[in-house]
N, C-alpha and C positions, 0 to 999 in steps of 0.2 A: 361699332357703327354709331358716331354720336347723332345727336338730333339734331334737325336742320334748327330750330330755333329754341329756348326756353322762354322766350317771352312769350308769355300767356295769351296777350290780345293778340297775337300774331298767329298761336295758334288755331286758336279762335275763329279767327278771318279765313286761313287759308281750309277748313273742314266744311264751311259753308260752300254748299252747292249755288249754283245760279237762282234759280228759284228763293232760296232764302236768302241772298243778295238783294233780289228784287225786292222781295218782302221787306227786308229791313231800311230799306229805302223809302218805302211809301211808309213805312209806321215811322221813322224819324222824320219825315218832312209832313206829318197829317198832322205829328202832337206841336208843330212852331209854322210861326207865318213868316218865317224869315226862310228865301232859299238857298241860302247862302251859310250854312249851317259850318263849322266844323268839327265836328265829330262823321259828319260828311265826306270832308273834304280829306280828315285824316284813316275813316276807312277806305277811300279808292287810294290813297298812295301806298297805304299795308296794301292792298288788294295787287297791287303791279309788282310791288318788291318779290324778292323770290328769296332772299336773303335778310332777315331782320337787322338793319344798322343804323340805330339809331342816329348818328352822328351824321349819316348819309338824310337821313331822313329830314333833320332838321336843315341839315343844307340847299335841300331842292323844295324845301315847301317853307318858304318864307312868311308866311301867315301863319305857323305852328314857332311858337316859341317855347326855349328851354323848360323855362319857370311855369308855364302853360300844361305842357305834355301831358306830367301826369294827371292832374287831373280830369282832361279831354280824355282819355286814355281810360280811365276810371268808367266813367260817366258813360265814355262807346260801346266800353264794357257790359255794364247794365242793360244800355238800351239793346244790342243786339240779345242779349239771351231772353229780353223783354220782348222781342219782335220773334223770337224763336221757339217762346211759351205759348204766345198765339195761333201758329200753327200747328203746334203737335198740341194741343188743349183739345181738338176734337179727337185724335188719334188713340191716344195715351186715357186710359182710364185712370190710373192713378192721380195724375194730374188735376184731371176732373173731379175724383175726391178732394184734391185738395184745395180747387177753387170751390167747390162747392161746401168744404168748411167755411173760407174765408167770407162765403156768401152769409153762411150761417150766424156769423160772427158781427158780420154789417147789419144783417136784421134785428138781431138780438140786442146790439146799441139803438136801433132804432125804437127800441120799445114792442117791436112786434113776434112777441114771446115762440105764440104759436104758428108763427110765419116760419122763424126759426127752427124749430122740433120739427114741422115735416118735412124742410131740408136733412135735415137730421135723420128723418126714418128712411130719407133717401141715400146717404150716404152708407146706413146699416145695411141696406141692402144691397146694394154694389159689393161692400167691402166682405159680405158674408160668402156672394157668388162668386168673389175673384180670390176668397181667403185673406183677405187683407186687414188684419188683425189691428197692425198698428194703428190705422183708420177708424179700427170698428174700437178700437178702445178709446181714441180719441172723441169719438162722438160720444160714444158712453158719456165721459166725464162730460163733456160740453153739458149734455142731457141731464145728469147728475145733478150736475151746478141750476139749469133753468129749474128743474123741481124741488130745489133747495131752497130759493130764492124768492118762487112766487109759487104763487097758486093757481096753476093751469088748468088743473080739474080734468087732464089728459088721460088719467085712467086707472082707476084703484088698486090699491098696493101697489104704485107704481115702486114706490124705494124700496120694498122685497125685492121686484121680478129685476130690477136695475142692478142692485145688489149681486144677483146670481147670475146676471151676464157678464158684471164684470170679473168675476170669482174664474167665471170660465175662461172667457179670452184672455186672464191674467195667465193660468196657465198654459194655453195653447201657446203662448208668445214665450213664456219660459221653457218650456220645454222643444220648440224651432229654434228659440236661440243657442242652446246648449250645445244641441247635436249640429249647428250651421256652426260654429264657434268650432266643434270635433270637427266635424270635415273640412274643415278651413286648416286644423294645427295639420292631421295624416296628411292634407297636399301639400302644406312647405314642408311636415316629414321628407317625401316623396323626391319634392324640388330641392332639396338641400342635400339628399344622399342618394337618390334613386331607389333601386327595389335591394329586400331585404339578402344581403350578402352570407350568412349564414343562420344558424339556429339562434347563438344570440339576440341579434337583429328580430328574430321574428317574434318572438319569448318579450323583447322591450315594446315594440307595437302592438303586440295583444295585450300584453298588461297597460299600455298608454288606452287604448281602446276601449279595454272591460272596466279599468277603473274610472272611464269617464263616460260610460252612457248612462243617462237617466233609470233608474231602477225605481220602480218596476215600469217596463215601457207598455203604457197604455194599448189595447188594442184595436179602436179606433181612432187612431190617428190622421188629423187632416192633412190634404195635400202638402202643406212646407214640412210637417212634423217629418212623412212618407220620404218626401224628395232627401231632405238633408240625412235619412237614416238609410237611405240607397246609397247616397253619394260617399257616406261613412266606409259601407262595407265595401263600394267601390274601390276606394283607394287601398284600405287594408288588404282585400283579396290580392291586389294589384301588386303591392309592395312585397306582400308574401307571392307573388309568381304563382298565384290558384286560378289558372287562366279559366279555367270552369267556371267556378264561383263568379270570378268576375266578370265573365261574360251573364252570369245569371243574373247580377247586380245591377248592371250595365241597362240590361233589357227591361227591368224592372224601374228602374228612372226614367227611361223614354216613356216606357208604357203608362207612365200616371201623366201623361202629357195626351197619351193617345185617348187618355179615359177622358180628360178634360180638355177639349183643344182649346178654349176658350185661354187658358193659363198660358198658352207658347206667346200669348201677344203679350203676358205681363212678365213672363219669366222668358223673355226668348233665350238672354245666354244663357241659362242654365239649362233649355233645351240641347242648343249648338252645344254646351261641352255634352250633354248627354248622347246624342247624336256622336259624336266624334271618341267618347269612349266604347261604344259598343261598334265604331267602327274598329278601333283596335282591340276589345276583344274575338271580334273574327277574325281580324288580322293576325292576332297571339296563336288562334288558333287554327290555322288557316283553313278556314271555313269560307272558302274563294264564294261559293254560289249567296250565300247569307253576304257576304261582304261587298259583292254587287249590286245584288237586291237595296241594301244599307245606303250605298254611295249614292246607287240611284236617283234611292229617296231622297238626299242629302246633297245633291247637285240641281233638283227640281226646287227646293226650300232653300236654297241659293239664289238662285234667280225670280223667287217669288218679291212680290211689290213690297212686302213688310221690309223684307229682308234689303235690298237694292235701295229704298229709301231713308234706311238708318245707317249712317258711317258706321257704327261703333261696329253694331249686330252682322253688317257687307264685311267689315274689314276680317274679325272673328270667325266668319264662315270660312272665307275667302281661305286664310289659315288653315285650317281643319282639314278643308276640303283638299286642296292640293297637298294636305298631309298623305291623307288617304289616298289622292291618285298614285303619287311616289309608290304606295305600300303595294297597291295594286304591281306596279311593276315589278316590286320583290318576290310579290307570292308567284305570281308564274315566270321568272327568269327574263321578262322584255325589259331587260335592262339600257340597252343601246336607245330602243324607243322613249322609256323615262328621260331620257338625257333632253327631249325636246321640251322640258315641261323647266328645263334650269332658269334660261334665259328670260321667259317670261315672269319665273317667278320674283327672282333677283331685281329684277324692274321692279314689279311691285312691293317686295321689299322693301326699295329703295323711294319708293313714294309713301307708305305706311309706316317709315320707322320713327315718326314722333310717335305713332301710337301703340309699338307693338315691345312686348318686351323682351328683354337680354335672353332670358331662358330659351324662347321660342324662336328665336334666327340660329341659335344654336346647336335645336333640333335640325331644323332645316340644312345648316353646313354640314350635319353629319350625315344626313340624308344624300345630299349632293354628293359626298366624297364617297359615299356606298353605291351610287350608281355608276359612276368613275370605273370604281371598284371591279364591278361588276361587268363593267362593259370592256375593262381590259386597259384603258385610259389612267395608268398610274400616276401619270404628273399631274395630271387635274383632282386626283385622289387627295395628294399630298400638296394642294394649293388649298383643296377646302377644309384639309385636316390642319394645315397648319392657323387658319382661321380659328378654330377652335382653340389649337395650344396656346396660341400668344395671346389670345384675348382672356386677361387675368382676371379673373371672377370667383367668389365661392359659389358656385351654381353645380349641379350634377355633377359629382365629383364622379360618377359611375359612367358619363358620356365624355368627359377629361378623358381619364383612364381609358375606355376603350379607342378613343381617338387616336391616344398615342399606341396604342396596339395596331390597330390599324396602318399609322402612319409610319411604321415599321416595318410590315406586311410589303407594303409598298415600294419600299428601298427594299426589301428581299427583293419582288420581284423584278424590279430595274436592275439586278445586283450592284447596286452601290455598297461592296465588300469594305468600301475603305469607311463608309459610319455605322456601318451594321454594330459592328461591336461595341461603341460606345453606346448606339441608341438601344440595343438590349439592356444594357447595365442601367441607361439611364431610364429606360421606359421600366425597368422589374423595380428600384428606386422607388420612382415616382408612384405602383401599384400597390407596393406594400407601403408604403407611407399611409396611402390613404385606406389601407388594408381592405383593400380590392380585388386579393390574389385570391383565385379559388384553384380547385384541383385544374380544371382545365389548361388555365394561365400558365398554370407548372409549369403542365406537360409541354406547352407550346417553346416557352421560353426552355427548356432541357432540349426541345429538338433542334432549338434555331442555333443553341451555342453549339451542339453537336455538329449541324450542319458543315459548319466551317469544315470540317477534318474530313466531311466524304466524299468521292469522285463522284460524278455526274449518275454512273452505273450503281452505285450504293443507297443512291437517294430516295429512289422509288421504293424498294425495300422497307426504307425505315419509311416513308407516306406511308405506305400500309400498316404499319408497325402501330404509328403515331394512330390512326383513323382507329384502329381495334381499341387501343386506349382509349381513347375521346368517346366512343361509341358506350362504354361502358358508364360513364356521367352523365348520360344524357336521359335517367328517367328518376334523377338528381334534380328536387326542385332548385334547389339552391346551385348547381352549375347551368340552369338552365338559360339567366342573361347572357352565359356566355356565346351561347348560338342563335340568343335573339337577336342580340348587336353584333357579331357576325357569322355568320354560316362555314364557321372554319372547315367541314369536313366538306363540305361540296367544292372549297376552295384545296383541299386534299387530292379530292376524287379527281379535279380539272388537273392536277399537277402529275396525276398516276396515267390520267387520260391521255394528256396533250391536247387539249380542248378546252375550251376558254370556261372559266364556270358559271358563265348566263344560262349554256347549251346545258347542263348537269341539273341545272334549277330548272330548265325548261321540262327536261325529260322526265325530275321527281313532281315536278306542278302535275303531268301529263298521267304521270300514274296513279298520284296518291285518289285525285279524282275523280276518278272510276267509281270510288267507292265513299268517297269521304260523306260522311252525317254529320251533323250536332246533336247531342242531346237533348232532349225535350226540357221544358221548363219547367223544376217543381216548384 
């Protein structure tokens, strides 16, 4: 899915809402007495195009010449994101620190020392309640510099107590970079191979893990220290398939959000992923009543005004959330109903995809091809698995892989006999290359060449046969992606049954939660 444009001011223009159209309007025609501006005249022709062509551009707007552009182009540049610091300046705290440095900085050439310093105690204090380190060391030094320089008489032994604040927030900022830096490497771990395929795998991520946390880890540690050493053991539980842990992890990141709500307006995305990973540890664990509860909350903070009024923060939920609706249909078998939630999504895909990335429409197609899947719609199955195979990327090599298992599954059930057999050889190939075969895989790929040689009366027999096998890996951490990306035995059960396997999911959703709990939080 390429982007509709790469030109920067195009995309630019086209992410502005009306309001900050209008905005930018009155702040470029208040700073010139001329109305006839163009930088003007060349945002409303971006603003009509729907397609960035230059060449076109210059042909219908003959007041914009070649030799001209860039620089007008430049220059439009600046002024909107100049008209667009003006309204989120009241919004945005950080912002606000940072005009209110620059305030600090105007006074301080002005000569007016002590003007400057209690901008200054004012910035320390913002930056203290919102954790905002880099700020708070930056005034340090500002502060630093004015009591070096002159003699303010602001307050004795000021250069000890200054001394020992910077000593501190020096390491507060080392010690959130370290561990943001680790949970940054474990999610492209994650993104580049998926979760841990055997003992191997798991033995190289703990040792990447132990030998890169900070030792000895402090025991009060401030909120970014907290969040980035949640987020840590997030992804390692994850990759290791500890859906426990990770669901413990998971709750434990939202929850330093819930202690401080004040922080979701500076950290919102790192809210939404937190939000969105403890939705799929319920989902892992299908913990359907917590997983409602989750969405809930997570569909209300969707449509709240922070959220609705920030493209980035709208588009990112937007994700997440219909991540989660899909998953919904999976835990309890309304597969046919999921299917209504394609077409809208698809649209918005298709409006979001300068902003959204390769990995994440990837997720989604597999998504798609699993409700297909699921609702008995093979050919749609194998329209959105083939989305995934042709689209050459090194991404998830572990959602590759099961794609084309899938996408195989699918000509079984169409009996397309005449590629069956290639696409086994080519699909077992393509697993082991990227050595992706677990026990399960085997067993699958042993029954499907078998298949070939049984009559119809033979077949049920060996479903049974195969299900008593598969049944036996399944309290197998390490076989366990293979029933997370697809539910091969309920697709067994519907094949012993004669009934579609939405109905098999529906009936184990029906039972398992009679009874189902989570575990409490240690």
């Amino acid at each position: 899915m390429p982007n509709r444009s790469s030109d920067t001011l195009f995309q630019l223009v086209k992410s502005l809402k009306k309001s900050e159209k209008r905005n930018f309007k009155l702040y470029a025609k208040r700073n010139t007495a001329s109305e006839d501006l163009k930088i003007i005249y060349l945002f409303d022709a971006l603003d009509k195009m729907e397609v960035y062509d230059e060449a076109g551009l210059l042909e219908k707007n003959r007041r914009l010449t070649k030799q001209q552009l860039s620089n007008i182009k430049a220059h439009l540049y600046k002024q909107i994101l100049s008209s667009l610091r003006l309204i989120r300046s009241e919004q945005d705290i950080v912002i606000q620190m940072h005009e209110q440095l620059d305030y600090a900085e105007i006074l301080y050439n002005q000569g007016l020392y002590m003007q400057s310093l209690k901008v200054l105690d004012k910035i320390k204090e913002y930056a203290r309640q919102y954790h905002q380190y880099s700020y708070l060391l930056e005034a340090l030094f500002f502060e630093q510099k004015i009591e070096a320089l002159h003699i303010t008489r602001s307050m004795q032994d000021r250069a000890g107590k200054l001394a020992g604040e910077m000593f501190a927030v020096n390491a507060q900022i080392q010690l959130s970079g370290k561990l943001s830096s680790l949970s940054l490497q474990l999610y492209g771990w994650y993104i580049q191979h998926g979760v841990a395929r055997n003992e191997k795998d798991e033995i190289a991520v703990r040792v990447f893990l132990e030998t890169r946390l900070p030792e000895p880890m402090p025991s009060g540690k401030g909120f970014y220290e907290n969040l980035y050493f949640f987020q840590c053991y997030s992804w390692f539980t994850f990759i290791c398939q500890d859906f426990l842990s990770y669901y413990r992890y998971t709750h434990r990141w939202v929850e330093i959000f819930d202690k401080e709500p004040a922080m979701i307006q500076i950290e919102t995305v790192h809210y939404i992923k937190g939000m969105h990973n403890l939705l799929g540890a319920h989902f892992d664990l299908l913990n359907y009543p917590k997983f409602l509860e989750t969405l809930d909350r997570f569909e209300k903070f969707f449509h709240s005004e922070p959220i609705q009024e920030n493209d980035n923060n709208r588009i990112q939920t937007f994700v997440y959330l219909h991540i989660a609706k899909i998953n919904k249909h999976f835990i309890d078998g309304t597969f046919s109903e999921g299917l209504k939630l394609v077409s809208y999504i698809e649209e918005k895909l298709k409006e979001y995809e300068i902003y959204l990335d390769r990995h994440r429409i990837l997720v989604f197609y597999y998504k798609f091809a699993s409700l297909y899947f699921g609702s008995g719609d093979y050919e749609n199955t194998i329209k959105y698995l083939n989305k995934i195979i042709n689209w050459k990327m090194d991404l998830r090599t572990d959602l590759q892989c099961y794609a084309r298992l899938l996408h195989l599954i699918a000509h079984y059930e169409l009996g397309n006999d005449n590629l069956l057999e290639y696409l086994i050889k080519s699909v077992y190939r393509f697993m082991a290359k990227m050595e992706n075969l677990s026990m399960v895989e085997e067993e699958i790929f042993r029954f499907l060449r078998k298949s070939f040689q049984l009559s119809p009366k033979e077949l049920k027999p060996e479903f049974l046969k195969l299900i008593e096998r598969l049944k036996a890996y399944q309290k197998n951490r390490f076989e366990t992606r293979a029933f997370v990306y697809l539910d091969i035995i309920s697709w067994l059960e519907s094949k012993i049954r004669d009934v579609p396997v939405q109905e098999i999911i529906m009936e184990k959703f029906k039972e398992r939660n009679k009874e189902k709990r989570i575990p409490e939080i240690e």
